[in-house]
C-alpha positions as CSV (number, residue, x, y, z in Angstrom):
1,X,-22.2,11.4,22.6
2,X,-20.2,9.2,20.7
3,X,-15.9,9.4,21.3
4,X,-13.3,8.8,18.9
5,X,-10.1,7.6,20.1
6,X,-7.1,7.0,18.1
7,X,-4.9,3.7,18.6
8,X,-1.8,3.0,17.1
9,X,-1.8,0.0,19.1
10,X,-4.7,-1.5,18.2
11,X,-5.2,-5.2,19.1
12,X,-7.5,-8.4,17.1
13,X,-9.9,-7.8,19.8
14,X,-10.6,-4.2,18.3
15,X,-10.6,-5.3,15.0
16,X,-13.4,-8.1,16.0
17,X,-15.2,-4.9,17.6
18,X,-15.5,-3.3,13.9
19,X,-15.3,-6.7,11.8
20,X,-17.9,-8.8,13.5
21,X,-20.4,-6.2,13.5
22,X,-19.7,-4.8,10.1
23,X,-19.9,-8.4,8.7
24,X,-23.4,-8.6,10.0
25,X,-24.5,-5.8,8.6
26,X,-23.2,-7.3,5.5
27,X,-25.0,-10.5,5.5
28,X,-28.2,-8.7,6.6
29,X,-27.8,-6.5,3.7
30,X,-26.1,-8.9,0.6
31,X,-26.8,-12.2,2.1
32,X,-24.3,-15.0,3.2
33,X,-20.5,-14.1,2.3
34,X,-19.5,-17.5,1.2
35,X,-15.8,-16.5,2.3
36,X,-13.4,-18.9,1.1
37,X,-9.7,-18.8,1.5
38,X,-6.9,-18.8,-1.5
39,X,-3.4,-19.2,-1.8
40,X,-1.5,-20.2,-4.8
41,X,2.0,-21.5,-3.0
42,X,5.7,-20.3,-4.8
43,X,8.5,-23.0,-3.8
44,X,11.9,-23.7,-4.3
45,X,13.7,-26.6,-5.7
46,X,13.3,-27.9,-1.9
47,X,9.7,-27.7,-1.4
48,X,9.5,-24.5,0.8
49,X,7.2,-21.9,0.4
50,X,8.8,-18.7,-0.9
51,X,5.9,-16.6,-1.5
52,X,2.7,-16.1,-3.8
53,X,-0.6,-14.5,-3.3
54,X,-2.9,-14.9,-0.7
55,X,-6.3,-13.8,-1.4
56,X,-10.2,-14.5,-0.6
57,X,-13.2,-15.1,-2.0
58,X,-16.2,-13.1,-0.4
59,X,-19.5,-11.9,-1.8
60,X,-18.7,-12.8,-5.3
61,X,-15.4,-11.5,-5.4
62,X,-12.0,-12.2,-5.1
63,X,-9.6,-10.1,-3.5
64,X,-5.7,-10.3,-3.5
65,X,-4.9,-8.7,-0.2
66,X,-0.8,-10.2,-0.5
67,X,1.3,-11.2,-3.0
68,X,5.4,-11.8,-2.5
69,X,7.9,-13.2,-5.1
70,X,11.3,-13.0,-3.4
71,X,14.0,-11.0,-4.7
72,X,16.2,-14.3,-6.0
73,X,12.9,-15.2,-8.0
74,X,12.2,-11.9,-9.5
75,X,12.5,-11.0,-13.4
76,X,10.7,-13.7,-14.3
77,X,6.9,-12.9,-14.4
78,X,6.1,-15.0,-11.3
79,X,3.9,-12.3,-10.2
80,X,2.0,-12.0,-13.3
81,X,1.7,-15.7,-13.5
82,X,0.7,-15.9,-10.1
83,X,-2.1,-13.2,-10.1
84,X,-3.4,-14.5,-13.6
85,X,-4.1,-18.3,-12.1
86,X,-6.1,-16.3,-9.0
87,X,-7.9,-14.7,-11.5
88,X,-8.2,-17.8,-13.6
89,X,-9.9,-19.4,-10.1
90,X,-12.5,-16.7,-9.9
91,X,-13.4,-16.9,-13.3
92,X,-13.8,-21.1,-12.7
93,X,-16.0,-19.9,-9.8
94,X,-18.1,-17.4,-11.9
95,X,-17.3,-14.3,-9.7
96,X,-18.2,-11.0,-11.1
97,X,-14.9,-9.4,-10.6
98,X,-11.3,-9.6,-9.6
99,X,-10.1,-7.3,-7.0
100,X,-6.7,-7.3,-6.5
101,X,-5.0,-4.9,-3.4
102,X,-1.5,-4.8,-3.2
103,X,1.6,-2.8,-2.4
């Protein structure tokens, strides 16, 4: 009989334990993923990385899973800019949709 157990601790090697068979079943399903990694980089006059949106494409799609404009940079539609030129890339790549997840 199957047991559910809560963790509030839970480590990568239990997310590998959901991801790596649920990933599977994906590709069995909807074929290769074609995961690709994106970032579009926000620096300062010096060249550091501040923020910006990190996101993936996967099965057609791309998905914004973090995007941070720091507080100094703020009122100045960095984040809009920053998600339109992800979504600018997906359309250059022909994806079917834009899915952007953020808090």
């Amino acid at each position: 009989m199957p047991v559910l157990e809560m963790k509030s601790d839970a480590s990568e090697d239990d997310r590998k334990a959901i991801a790596i068979p649920l990933l599977a079943f994906n590709d069995s399903k909807a074929g290769q993923d074609g995961y690709k990694p994106l970032a579009i980089l926000l620096r300062d006059d010096a060249g550091e990385i501040q923020g910006g949106p990190w996101a993936k494409y996967y099965y057609n799609w791309l998905f914004v899973g973090l995007l941070f404009v720091p507080e100094a940079m703020r009122g100045q539609q960095l984040g809009a800019k920053l998600l339109a030129q992800a979504e600018q890339m997906g359309q250059r790549r022909k994806l079917r949709r834009d899915l952007a997840r953020y808090l």
